[in-house]
C-alpha positions as CSV (number, residue, x, y, z in Angstrom):
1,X,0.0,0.0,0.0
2,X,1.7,3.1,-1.0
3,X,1.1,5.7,2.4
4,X,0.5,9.6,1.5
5,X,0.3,12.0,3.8
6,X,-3.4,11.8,5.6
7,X,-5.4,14.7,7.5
8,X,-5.6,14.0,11.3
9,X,-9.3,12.9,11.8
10,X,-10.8,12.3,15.1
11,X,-11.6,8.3,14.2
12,X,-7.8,7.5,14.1
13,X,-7.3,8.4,17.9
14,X,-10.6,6.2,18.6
15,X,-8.6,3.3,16.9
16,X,-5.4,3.6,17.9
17,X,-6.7,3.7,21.6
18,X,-8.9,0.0,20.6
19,X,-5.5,-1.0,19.4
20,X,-3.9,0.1,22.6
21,X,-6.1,-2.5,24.2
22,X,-5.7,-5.1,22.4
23,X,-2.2,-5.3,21.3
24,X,0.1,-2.7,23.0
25,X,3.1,-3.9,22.3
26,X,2.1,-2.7,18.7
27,X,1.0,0.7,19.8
28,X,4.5,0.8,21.8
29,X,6.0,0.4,18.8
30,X,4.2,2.9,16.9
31,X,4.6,5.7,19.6
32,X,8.1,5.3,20.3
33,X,8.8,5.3,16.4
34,X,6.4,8.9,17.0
35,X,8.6,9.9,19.8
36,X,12.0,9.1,17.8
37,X,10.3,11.6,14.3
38,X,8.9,14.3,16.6
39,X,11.3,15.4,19.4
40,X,9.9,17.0,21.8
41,X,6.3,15.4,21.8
42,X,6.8,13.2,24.8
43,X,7.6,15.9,26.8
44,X,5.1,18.2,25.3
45,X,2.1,15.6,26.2
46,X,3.4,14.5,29.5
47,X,3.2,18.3,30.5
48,X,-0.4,18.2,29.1
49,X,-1.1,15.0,30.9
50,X,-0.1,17.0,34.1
51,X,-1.8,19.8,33.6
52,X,-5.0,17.4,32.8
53,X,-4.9,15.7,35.7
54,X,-3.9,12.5,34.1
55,X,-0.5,12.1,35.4
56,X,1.5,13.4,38.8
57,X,4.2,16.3,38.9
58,X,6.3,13.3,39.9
59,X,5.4,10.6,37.6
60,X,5.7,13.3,35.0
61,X,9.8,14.1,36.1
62,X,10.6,10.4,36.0
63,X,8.9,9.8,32.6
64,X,11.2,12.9,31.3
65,X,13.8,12.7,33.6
66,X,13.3,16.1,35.3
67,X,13.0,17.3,38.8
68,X,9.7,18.2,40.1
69,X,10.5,21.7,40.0
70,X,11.8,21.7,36.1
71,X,8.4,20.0,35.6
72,X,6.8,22.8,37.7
73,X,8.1,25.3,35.2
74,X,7.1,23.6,32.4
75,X,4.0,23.5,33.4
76,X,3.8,27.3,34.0
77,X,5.2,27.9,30.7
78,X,2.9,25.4,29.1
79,X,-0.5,27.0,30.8
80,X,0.3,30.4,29.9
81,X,0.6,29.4,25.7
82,X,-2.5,27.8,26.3
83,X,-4.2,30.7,27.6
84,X,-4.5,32.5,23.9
85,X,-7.7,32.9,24.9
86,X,-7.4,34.4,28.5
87,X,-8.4,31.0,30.1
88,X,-7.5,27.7,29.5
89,X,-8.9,25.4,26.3
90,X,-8.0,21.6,26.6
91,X,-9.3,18.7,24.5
92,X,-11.1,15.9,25.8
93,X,-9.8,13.2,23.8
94,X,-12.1,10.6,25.2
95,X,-15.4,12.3,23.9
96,X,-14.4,12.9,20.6
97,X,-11.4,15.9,20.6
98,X,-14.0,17.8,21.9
99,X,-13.0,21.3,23.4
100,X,-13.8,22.3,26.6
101,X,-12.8,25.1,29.3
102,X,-10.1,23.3,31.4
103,X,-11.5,24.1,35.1
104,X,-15.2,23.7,34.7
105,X,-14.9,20.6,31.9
106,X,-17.6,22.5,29.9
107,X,-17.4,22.0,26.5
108,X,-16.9,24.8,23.8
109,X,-20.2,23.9,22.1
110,X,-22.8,23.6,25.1
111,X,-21.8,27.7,25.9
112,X,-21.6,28.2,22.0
113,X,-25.7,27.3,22.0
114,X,-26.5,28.6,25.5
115,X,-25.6,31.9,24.1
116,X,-27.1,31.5,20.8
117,X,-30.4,30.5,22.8
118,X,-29.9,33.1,25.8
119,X,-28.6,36.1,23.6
120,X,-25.8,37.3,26.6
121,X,-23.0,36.4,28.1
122,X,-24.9,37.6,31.4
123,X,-28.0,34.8,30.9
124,X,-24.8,32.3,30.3
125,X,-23.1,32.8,33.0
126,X,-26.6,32.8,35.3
127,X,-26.9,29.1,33.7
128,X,-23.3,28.6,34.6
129,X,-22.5,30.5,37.8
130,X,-19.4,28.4,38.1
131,X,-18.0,30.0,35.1
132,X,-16.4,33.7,35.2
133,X,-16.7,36.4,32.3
134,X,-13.2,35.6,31.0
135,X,-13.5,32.2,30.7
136,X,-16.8,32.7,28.6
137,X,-15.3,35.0,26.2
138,X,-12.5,32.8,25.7
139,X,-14.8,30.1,24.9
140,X,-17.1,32.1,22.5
141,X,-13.2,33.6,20.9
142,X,-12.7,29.9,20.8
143,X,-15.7,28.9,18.8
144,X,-15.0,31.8,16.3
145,X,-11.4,30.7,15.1
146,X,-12.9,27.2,15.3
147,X,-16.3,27.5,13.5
148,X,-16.3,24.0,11.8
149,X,-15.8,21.8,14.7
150,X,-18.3,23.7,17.2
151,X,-21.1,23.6,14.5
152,X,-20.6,19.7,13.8
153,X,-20.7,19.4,17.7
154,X,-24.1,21.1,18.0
155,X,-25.3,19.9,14.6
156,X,-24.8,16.0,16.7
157,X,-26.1,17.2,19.5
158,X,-28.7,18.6,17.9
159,X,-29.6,15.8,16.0
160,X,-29.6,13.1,18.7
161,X,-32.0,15.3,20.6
162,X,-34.2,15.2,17.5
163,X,-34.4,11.7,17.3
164,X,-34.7,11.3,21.6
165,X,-38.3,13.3,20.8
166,X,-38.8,11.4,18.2
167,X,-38.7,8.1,20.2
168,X,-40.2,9.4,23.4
169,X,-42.6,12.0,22.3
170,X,-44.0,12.3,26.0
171,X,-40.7,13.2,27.6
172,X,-40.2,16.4,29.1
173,X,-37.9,18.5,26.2
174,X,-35.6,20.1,27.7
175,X,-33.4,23.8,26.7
């Protein structure tokens, strides 16, 4: 099979984590062949993994090899480039790549269509107390230089609501 370069689409993470299960020795092959072309990834995703919550500050420095503190400032470098919007964006690679504000796990598209339906970022944040000013107008900047993945994500959502009514036509439809 002759390989040419291929766009990144979200079903190739879905796979290679089913492959993960059921053959890692395969995927261990694959990353560390990843981590040999791209140097500089390992250490960029265990950062991420740390500021996700999905690995320690120490499991991070022995995975890279750093002290705590080295992965401390990593870390602090690494949340301030991801704050391009004024508050935190990460990617919730378990649901679909989908975007969400990284301290309330909201995602992108549920305050792109509260606003749409509640016309202010005042009536958003009522539905949301838990979420501040800034980090609402980072996710509405968000959805404007991202216009193709939040639309998809409402168009679904959208959708399976549809066909919820559809199938129970006496439940309550809620906002």
């Amino acid at each position: 099979m002759k390989h040419t370069y291929l766009q990144f689409e979200t079903w190739q993470l879905t796979q290679l984590a089913r492959i993960a299960r059921q053959n890692p020795n395969r995927i261990e092959m694959v990353l560390n062949a990843l981590w040999q072309a791209s140097p500089g990834l390992f250490e960029d995703l265990a950062i991420a993994a740390v500021d996700q919550e999905m690995l320690s500050i120490q499991e991070c420095a022995e995975k890279l090899g750093l002290t705590e503190a080295g992965v401390e400032s990593k870390l602090r470098e690494y949340r301030r480039s991801q704050c391009q919007y004024g508050a935190p964006i990460v990617r919730d690679l378990e649901h679909g790549c989908v975007a969400k504000l990284s301290g309330s796990q909201i995602a992108i598209w549920e305050i792109v269509r509260a606003h749409r339906k509640l016309g202010s970022l005042e009536a958003v944040q009522a539905r949301y107390p838990g979420i501040d000013e800034i980090e609402l107008q980072s996710a509405l900047a968000y959805a404007e230089e991202n216009p193709v993945e939040i639309e998809a994500q409402i168009r679904q959502y959208d959708e399976m609501r549809a066909r919820k009514q559809v199938e129970y036509p006496f439940a309550d439809r809620p906002s």
